[in-house]
PDB file of the backbone (N, CA, C, O) and the ligand in Angstrom, with CONECT records:
HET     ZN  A 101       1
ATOM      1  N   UNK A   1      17.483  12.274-105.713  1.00  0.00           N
ATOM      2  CA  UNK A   1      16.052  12.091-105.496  1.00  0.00           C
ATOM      3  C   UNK A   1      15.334  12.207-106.836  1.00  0.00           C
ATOM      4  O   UNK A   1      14.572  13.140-107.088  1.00  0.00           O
ATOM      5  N   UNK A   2      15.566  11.378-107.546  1.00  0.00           N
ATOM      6  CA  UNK A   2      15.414  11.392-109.022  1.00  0.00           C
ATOM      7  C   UNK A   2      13.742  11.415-108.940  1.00  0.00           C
ATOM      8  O   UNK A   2      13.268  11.351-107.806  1.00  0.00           O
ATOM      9  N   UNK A   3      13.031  11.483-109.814  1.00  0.00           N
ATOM     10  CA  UNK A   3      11.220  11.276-109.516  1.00  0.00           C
ATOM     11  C   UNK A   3      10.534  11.827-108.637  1.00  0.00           C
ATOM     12  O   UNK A   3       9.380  11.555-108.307  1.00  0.00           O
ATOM     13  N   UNK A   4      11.134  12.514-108.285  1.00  0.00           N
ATOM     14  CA  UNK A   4      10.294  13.537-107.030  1.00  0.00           C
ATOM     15  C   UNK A   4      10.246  15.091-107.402  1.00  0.00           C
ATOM     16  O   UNK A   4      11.176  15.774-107.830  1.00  0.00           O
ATOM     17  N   UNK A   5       9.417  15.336-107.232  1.00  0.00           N
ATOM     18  CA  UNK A   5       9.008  16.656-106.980  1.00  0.00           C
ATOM     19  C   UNK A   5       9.278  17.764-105.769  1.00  0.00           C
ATOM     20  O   UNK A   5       8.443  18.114-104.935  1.00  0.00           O
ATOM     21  N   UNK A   6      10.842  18.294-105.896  1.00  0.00           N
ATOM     22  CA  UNK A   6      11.150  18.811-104.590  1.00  0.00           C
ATOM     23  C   UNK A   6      10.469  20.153-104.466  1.00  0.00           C
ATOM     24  O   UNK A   6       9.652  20.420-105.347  1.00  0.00           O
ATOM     25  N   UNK A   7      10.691  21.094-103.448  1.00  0.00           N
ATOM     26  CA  UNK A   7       9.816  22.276-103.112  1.00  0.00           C
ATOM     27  C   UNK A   7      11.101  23.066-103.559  1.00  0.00           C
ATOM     28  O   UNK A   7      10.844  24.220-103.901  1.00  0.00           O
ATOM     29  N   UNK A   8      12.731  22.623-103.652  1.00  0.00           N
ATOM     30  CA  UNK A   8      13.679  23.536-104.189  1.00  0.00           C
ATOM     31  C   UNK A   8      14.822  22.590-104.293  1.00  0.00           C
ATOM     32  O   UNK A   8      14.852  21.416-103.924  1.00  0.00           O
ATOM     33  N   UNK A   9      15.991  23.468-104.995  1.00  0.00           N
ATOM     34  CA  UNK A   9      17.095  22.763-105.505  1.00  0.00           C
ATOM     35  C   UNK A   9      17.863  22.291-104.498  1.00  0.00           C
ATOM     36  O   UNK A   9      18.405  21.188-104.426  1.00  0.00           O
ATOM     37  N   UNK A  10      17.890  23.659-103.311  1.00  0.00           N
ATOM     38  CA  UNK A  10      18.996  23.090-102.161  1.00  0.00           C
ATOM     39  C   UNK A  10      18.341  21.518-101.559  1.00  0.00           C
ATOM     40  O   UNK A  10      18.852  20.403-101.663  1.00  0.00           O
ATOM     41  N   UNK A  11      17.250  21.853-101.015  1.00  0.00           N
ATOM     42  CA  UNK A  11      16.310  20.723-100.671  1.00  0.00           C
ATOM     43  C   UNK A  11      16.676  19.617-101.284  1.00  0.00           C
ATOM     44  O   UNK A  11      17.249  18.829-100.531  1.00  0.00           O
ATOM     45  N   UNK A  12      16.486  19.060-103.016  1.00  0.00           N
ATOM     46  CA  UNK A  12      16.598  18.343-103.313  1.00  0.00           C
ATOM     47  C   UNK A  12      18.093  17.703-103.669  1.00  0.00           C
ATOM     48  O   UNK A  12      18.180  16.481-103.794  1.00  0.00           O
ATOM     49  N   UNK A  13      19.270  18.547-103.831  1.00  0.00           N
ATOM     50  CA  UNK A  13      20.928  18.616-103.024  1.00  0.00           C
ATOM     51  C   UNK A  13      21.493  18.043-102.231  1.00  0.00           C
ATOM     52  O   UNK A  13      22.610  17.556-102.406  1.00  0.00           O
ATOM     53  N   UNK A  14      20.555  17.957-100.748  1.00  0.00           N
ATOM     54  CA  UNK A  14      20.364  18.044 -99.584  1.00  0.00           C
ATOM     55  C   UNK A  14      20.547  16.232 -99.037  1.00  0.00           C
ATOM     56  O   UNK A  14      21.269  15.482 -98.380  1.00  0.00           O
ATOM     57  N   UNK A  15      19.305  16.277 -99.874  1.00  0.00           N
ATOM     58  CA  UNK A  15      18.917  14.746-100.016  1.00  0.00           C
ATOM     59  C   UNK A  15      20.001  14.005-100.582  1.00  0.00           C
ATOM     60  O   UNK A  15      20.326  12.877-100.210  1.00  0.00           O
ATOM     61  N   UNK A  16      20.391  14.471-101.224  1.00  0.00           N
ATOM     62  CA  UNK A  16      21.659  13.588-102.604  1.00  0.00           C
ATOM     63  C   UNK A  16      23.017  13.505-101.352  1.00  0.00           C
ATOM     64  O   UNK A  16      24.030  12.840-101.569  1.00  0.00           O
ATOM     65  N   UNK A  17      22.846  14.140-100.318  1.00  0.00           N
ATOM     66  CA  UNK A  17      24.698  14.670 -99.541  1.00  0.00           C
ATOM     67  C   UNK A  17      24.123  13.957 -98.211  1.00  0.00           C
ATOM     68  O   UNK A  17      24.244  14.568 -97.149  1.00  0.00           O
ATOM     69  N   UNK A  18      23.356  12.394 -98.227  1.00  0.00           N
ATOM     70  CA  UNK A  18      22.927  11.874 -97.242  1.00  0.00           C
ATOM     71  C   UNK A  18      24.674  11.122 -96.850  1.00  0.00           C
ATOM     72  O   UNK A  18      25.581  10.801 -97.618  1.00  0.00           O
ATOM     73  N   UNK A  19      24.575  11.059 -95.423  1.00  0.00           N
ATOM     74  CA  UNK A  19      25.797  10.642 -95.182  1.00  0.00           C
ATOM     75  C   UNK A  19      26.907  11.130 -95.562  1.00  0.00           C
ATOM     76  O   UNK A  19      27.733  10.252 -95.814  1.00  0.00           O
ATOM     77  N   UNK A  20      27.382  12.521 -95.756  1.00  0.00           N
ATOM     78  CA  UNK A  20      28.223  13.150 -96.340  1.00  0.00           C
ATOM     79  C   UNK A  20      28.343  13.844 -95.528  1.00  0.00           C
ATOM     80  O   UNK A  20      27.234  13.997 -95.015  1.00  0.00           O
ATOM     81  N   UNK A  21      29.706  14.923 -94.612  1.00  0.00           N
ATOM     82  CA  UNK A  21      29.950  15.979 -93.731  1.00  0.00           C
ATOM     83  C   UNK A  21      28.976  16.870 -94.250  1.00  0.00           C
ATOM     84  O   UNK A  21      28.609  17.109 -95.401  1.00  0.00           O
ATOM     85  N   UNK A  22      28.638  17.312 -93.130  1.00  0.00           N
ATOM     86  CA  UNK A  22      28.065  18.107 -92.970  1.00  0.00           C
ATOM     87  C   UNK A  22      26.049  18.299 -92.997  1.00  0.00           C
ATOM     88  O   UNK A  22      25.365  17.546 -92.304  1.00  0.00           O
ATOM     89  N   UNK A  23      25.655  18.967 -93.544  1.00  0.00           N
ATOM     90  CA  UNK A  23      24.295  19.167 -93.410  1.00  0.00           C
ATOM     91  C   UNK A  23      23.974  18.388 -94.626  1.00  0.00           C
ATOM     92  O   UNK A  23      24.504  18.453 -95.735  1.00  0.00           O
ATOM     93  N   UNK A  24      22.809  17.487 -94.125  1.00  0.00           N
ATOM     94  CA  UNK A  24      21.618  16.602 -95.471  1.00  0.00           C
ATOM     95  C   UNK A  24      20.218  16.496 -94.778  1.00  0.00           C
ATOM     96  O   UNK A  24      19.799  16.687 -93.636  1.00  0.00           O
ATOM     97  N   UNK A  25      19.792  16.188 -95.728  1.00  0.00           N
ATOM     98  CA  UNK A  25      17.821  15.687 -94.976  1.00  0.00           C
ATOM     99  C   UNK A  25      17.825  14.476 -95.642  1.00  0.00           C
ATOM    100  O   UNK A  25      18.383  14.073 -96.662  1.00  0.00           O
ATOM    101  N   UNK A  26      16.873  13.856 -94.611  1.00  0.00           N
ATOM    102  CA  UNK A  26      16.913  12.415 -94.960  1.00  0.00           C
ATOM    103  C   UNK A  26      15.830  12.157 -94.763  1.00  0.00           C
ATOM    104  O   UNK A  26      15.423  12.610 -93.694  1.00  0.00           O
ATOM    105  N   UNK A  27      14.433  11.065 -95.880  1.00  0.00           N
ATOM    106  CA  UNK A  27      13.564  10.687 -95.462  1.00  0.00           C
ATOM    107  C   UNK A  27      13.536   9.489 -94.483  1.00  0.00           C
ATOM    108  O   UNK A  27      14.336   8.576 -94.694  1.00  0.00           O
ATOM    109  N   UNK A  28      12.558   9.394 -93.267  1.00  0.00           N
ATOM    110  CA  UNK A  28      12.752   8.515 -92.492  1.00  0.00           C
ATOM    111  C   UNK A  28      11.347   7.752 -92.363  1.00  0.00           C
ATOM    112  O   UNK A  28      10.489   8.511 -91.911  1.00  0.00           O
ATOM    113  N   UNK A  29      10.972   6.725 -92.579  1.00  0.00           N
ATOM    114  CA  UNK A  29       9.667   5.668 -92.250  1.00  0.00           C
ATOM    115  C   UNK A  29       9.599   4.737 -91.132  1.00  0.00           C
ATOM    116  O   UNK A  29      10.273   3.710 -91.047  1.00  0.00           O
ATOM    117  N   UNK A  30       8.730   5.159 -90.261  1.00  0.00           N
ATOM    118  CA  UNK A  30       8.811   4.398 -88.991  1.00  0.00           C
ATOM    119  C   UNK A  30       7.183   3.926 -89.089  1.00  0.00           C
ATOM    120  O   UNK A  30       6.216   4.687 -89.112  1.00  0.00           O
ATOM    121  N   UNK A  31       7.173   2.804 -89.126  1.00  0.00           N
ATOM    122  CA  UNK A  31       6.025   2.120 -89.129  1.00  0.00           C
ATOM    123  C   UNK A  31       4.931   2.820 -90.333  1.00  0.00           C
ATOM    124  O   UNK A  31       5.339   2.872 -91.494  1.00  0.00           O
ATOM    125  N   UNK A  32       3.787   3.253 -90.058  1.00  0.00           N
ATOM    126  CA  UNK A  32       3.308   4.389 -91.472  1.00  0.00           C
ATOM    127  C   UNK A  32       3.835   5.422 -91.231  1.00  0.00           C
ATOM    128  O   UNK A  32       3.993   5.945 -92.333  1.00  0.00           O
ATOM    129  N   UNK A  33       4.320   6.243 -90.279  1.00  0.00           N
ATOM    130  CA  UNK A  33       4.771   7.325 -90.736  1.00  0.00           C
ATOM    131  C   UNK A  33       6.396   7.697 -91.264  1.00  0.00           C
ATOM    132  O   UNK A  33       7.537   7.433 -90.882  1.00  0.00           O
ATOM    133  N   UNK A  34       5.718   8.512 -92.436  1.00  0.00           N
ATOM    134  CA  UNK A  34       7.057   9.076 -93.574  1.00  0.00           C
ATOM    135  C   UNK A  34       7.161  10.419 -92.793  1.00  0.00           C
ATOM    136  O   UNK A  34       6.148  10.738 -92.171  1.00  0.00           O
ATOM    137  N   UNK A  35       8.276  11.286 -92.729  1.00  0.00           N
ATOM    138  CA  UNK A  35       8.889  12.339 -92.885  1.00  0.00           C
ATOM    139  C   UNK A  35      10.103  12.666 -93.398  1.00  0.00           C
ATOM    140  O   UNK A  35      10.784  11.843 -94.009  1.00  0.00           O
ATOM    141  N   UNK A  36      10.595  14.304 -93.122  1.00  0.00           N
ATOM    142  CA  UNK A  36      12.013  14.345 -93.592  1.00  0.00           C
ATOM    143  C   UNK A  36      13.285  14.482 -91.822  1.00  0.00           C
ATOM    144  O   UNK A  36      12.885  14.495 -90.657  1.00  0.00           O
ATOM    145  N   UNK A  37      14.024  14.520 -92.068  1.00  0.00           N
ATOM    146  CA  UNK A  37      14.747  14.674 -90.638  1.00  0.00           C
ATOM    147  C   UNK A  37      16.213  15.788 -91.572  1.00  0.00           C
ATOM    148  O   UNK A  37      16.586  15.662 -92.738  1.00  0.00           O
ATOM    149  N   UNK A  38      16.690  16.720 -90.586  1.00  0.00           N
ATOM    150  CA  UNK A  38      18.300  17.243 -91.298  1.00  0.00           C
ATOM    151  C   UNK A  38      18.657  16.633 -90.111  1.00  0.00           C
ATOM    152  O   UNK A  38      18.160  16.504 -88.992  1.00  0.00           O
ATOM    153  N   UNK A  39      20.202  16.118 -90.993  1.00  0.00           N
ATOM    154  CA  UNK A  39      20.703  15.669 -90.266  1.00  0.00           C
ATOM    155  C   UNK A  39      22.166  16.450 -90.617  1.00  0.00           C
ATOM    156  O   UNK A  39      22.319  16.971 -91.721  1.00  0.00           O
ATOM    157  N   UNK A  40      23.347  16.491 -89.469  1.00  0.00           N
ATOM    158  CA  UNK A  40      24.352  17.115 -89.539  1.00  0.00           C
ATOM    159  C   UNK A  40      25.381  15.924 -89.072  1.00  0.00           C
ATOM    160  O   UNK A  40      25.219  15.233 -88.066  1.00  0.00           O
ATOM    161  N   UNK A  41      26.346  15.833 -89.894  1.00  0.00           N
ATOM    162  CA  UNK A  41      28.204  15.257 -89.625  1.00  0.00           C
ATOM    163  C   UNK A  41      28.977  15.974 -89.199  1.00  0.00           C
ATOM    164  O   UNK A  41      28.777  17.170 -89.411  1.00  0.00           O
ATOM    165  N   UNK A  42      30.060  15.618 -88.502  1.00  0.00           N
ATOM    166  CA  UNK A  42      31.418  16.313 -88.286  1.00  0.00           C
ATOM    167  C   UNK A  42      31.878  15.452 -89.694  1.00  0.00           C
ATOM    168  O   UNK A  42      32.342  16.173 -90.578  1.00  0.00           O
ATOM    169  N   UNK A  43      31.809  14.140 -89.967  1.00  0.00           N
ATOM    170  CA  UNK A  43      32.688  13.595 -91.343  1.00  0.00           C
ATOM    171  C   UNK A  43      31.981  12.526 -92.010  1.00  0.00           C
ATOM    172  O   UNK A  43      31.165  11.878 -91.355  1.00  0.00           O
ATOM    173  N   UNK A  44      32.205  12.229 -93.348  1.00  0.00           N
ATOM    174  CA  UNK A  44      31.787  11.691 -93.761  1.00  0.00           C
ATOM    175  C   UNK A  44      31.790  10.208 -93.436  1.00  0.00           C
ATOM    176  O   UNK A  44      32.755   9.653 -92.910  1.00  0.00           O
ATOM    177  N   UNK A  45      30.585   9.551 -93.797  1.00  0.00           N
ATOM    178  CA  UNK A  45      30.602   8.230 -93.302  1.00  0.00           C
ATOM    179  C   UNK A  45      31.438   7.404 -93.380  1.00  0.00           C
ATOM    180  O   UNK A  45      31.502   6.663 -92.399  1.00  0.00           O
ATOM    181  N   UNK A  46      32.360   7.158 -94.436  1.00  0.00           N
ATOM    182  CA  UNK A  46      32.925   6.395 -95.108  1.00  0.00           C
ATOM    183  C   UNK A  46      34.503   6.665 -94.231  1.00  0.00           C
ATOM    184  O   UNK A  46      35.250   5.739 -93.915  1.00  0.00           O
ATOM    185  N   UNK A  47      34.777   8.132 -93.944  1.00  0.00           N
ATOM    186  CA  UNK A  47      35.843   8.662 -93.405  1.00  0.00           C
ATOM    187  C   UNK A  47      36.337   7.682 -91.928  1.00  0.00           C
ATOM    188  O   UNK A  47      35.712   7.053 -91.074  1.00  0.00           O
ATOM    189  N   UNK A  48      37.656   7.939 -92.171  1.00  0.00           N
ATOM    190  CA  UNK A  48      38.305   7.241 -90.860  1.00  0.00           C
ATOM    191  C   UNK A  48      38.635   8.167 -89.145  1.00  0.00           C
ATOM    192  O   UNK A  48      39.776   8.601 -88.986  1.00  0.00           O
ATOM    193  N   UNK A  49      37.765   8.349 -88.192  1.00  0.00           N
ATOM    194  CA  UNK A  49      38.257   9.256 -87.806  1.00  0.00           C
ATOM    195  C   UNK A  49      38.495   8.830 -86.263  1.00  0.00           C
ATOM    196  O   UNK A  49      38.085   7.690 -86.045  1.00  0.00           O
ATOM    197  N   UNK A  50      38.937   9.335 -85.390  1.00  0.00           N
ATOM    198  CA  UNK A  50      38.817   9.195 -83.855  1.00  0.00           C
ATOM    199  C   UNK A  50      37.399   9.064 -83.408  1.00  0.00           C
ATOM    200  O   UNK A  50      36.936   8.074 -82.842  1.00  0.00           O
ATOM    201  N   UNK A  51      36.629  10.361 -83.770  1.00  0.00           N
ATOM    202  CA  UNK A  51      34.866  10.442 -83.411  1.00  0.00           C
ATOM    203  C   UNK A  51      34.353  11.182 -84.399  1.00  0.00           C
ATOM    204  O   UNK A  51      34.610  12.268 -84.919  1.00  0.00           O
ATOM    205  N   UNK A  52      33.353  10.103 -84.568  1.00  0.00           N
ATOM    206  CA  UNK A  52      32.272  11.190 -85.618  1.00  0.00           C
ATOM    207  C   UNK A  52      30.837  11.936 -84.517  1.00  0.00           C
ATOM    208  O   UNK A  52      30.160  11.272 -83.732  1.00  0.00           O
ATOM    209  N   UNK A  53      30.737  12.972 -84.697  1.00  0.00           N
ATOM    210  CA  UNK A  53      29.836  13.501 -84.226  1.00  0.00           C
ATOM    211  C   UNK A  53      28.323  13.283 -85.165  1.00  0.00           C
ATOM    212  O   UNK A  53      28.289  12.848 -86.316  1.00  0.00           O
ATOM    213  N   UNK A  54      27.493  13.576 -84.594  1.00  0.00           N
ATOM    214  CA  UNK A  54      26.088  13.999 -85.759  1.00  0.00           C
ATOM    215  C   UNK A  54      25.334  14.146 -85.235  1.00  0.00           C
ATOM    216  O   UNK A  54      25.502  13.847 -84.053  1.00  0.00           O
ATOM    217  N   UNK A  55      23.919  14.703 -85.612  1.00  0.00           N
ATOM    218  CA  UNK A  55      22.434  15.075 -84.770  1.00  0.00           C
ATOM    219  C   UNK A  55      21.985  14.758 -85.909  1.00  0.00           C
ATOM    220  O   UNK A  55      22.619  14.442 -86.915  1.00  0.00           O
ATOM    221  N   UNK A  56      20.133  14.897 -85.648  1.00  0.00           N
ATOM    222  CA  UNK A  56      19.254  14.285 -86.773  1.00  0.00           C
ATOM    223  C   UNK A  56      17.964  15.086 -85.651  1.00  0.00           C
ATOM    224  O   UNK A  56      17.629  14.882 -84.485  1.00  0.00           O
ATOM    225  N   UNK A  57      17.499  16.087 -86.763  1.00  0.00           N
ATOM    226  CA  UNK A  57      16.180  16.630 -85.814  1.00  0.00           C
ATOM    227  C   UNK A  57      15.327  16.729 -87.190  1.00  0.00           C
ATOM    228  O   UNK A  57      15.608  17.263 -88.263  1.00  0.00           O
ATOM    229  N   UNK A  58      13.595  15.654 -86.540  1.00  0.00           N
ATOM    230  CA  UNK A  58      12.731  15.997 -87.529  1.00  0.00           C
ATOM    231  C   UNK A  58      12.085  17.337 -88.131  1.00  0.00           C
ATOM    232  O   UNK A  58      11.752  18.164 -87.283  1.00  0.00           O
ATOM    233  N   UNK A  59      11.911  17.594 -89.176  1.00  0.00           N
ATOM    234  CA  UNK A  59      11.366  18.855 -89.449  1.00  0.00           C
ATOM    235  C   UNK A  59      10.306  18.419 -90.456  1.00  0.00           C
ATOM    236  O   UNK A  59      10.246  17.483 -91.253  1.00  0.00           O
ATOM    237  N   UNK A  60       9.162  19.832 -90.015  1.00  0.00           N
ATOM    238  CA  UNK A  60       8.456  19.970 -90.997  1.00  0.00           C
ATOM    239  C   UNK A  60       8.233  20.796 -92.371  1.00  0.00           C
ATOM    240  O   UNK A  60       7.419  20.643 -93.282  1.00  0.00           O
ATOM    241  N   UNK A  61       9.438  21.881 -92.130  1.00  0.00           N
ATOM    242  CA  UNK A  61       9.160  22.874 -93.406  1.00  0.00           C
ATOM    243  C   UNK A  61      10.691  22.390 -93.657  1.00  0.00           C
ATOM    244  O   UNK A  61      11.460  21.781 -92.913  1.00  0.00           O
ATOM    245  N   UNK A  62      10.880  22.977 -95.225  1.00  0.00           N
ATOM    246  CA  UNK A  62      11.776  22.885 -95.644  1.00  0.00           C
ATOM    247  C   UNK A  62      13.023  24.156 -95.123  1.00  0.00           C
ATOM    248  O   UNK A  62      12.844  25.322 -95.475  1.00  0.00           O
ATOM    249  N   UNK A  63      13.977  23.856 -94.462  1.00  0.00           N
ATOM    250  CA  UNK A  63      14.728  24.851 -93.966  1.00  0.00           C
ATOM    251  C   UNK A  63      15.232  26.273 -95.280  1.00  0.00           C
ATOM    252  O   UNK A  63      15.524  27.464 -95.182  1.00  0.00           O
ATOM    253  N   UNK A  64      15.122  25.432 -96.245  1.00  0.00           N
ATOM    254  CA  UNK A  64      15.667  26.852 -96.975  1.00  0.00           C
ATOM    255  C   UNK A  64      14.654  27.492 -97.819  1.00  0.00           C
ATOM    256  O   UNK A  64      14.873  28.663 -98.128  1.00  0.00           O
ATOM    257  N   UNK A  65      13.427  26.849 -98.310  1.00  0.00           N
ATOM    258  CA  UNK A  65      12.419  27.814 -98.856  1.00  0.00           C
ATOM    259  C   UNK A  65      11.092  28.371 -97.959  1.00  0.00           C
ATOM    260  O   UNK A  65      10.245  29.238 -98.171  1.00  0.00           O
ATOM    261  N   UNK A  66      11.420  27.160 -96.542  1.00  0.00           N
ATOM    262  CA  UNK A  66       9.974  27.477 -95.974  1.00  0.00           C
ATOM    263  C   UNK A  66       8.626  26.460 -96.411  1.00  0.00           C
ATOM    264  O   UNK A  66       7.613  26.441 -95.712  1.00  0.00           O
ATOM    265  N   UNK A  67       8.734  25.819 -97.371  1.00  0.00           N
ATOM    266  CA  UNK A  67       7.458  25.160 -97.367  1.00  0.00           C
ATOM    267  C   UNK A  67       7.297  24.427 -96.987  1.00  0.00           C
ATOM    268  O   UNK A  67       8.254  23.910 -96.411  1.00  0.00           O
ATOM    269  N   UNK A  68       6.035  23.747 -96.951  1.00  0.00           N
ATOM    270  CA  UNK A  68       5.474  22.902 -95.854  1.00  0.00           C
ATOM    271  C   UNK A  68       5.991  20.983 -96.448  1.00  0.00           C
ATOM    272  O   UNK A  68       5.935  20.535 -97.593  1.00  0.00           O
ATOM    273  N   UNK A  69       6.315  20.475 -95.541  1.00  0.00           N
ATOM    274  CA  UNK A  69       6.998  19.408 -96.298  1.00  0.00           C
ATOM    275  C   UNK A  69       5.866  18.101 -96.359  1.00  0.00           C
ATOM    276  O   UNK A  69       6.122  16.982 -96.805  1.00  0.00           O
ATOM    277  N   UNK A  70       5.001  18.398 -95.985  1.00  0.00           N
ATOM    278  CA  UNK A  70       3.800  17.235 -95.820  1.00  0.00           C
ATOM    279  C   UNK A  70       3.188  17.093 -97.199  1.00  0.00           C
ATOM    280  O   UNK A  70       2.456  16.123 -97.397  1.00  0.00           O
ATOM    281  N   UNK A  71       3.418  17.975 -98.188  1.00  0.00           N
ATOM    282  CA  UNK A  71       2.810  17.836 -99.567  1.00  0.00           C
ATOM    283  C   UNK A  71       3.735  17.333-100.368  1.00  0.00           C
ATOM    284  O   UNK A  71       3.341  16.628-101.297  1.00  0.00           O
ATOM    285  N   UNK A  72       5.305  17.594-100.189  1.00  0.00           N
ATOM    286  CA  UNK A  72       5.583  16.794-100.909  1.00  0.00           C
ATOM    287  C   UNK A  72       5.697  14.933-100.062  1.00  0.00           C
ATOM    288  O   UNK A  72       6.171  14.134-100.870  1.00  0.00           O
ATOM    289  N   UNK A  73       5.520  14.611 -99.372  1.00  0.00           N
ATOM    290  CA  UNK A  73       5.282  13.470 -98.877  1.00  0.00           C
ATOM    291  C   UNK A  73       4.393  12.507 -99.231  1.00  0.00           C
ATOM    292  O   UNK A  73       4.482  11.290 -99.393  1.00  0.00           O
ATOM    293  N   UNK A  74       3.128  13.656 -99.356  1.00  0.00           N
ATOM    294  CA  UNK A  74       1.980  13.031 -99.944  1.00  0.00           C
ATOM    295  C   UNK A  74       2.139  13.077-101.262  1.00  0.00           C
ATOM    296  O   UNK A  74       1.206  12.454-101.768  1.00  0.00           O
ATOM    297  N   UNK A  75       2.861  13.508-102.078  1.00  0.00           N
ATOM    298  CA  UNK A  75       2.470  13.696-103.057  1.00  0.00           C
ATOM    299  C   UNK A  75       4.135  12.275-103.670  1.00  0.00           C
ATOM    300  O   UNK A  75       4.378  11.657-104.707  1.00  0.00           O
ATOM    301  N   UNK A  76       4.660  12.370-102.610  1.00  0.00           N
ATOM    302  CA  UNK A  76       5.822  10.971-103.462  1.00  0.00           C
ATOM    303  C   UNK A  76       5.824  10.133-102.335  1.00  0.00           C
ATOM    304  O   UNK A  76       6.990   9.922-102.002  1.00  0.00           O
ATOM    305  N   UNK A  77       4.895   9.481-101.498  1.00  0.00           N
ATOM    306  CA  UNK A  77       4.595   8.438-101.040  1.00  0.00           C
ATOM    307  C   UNK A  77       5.418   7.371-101.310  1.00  0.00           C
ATOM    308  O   UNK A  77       6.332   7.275-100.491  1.00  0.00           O
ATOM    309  N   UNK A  78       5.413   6.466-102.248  1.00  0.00           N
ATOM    310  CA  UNK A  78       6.213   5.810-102.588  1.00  0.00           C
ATOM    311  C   UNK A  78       7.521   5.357-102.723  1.00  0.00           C
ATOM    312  O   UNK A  78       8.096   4.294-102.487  1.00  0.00           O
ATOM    313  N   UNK A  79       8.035   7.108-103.436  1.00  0.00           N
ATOM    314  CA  UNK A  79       9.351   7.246-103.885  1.00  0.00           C
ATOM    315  C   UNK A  79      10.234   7.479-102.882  1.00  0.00           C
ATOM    316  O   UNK A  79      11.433   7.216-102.981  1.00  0.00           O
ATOM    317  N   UNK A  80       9.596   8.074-101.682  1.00  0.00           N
ATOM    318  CA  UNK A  80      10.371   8.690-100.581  1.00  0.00           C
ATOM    319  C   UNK A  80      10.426   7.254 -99.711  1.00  0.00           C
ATOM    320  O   UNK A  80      11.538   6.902 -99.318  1.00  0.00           O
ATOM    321  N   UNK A  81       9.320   6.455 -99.413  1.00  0.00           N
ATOM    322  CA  UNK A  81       9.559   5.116 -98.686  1.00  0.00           C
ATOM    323  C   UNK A  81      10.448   4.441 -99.157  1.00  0.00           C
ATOM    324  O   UNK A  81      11.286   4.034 -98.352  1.00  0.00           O
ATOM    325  N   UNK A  82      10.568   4.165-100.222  1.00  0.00           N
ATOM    326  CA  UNK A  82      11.982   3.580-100.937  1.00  0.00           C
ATOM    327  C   UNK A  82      13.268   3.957-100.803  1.00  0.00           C
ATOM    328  O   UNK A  82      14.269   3.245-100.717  1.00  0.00           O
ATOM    329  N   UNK A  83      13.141   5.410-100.789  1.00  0.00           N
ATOM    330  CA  UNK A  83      14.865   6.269-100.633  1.00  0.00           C
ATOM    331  C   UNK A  83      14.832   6.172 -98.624  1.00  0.00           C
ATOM    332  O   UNK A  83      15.711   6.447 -97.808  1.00  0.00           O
ATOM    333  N   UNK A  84      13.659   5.751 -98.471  1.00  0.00           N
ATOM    334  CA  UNK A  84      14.033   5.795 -96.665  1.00  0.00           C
ATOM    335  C   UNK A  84      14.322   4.637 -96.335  1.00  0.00           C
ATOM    336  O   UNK A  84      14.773   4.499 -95.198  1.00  0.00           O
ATOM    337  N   UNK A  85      14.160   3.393 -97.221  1.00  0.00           N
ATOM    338  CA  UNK A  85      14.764   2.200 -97.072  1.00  0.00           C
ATOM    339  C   UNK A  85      15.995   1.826 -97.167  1.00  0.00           C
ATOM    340  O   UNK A  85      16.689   1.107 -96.449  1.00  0.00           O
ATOM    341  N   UNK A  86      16.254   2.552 -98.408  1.00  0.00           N
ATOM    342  CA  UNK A  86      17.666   2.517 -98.817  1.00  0.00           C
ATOM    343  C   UNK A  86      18.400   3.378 -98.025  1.00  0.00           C
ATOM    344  O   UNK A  86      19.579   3.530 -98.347  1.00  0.00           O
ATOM    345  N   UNK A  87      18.010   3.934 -97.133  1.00  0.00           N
ATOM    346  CA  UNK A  87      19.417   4.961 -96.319  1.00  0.00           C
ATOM    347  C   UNK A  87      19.212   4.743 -95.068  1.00  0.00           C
ATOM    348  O   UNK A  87      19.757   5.542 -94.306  1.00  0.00           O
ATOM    349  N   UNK A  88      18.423   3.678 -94.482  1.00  0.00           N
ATOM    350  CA  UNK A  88      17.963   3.634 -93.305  1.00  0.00           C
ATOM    351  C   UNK A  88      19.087   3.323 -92.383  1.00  0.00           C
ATOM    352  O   UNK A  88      18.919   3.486 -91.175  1.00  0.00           O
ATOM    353  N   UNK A  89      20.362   2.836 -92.910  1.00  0.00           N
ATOM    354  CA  UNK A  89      21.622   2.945 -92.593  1.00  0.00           C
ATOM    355  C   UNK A  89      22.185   4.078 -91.899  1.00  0.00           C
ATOM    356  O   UNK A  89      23.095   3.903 -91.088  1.00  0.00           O
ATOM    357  N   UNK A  90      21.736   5.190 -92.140  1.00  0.00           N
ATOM    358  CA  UNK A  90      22.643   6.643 -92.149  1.00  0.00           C
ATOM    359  C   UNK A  90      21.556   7.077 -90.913  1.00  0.00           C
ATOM    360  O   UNK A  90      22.054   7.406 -89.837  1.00  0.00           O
ATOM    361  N   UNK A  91      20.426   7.079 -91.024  1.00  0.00           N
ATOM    362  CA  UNK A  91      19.436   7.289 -89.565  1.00  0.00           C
ATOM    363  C   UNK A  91      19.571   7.226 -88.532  1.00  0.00           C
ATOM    364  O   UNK A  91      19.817   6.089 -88.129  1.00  0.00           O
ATOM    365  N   UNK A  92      19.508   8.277 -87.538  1.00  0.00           N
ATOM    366  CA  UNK A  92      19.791   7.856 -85.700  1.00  0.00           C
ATOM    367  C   UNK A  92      18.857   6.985 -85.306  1.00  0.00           C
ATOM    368  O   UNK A  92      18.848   6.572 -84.146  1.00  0.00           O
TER     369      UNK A  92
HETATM  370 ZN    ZN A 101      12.676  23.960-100.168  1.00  0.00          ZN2+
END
């Protein structure tokens, strides 16, 4: 999440391990509205398996510092619509 201004490191980590086992957040754009969603794997995307499991629940604070995630939204408008384009693949 290069150009953005995250609220913390895991957070911005988080983002980078989209489609990867286990726990990521992912920005998602549905018509105007931007948010973030965590989403969880049993395996990675790419992986060969019998069943992949996963969930995807929107949130508003950041799970590991607590802050409110609507400022950084507003505040990378842009940058985040773009990274939600590009992963819109990996989205339930
Ligand atoms: Zn945070």
């Amino acid at each position: 999440m290069k150009n953005i201004n995250s609220c913390c490191d895991t957070f911005l980590w988080k983002v980078s391990e989209i489609g990867k086992k286990g726990l990521s957040i992912i920005p998602i754009k549905e018509s105007d509205i931007l948010y973030f969603a965590l989403q969880g794997r049993s395996h990675d995307v790419s992986e060969v398996a019998d069943k992949h499991s996963m969930f995807q629940q929107a949130i508003r604070f950041c799970p590991w510092c607590g802050k409110d995630l609507q400022n950084l939204i507003t505040e990378n408008k842009i940058e985040l619509a773009k990274l939600a384009e590009l992963n819109k693949k990996y989205a339930l």
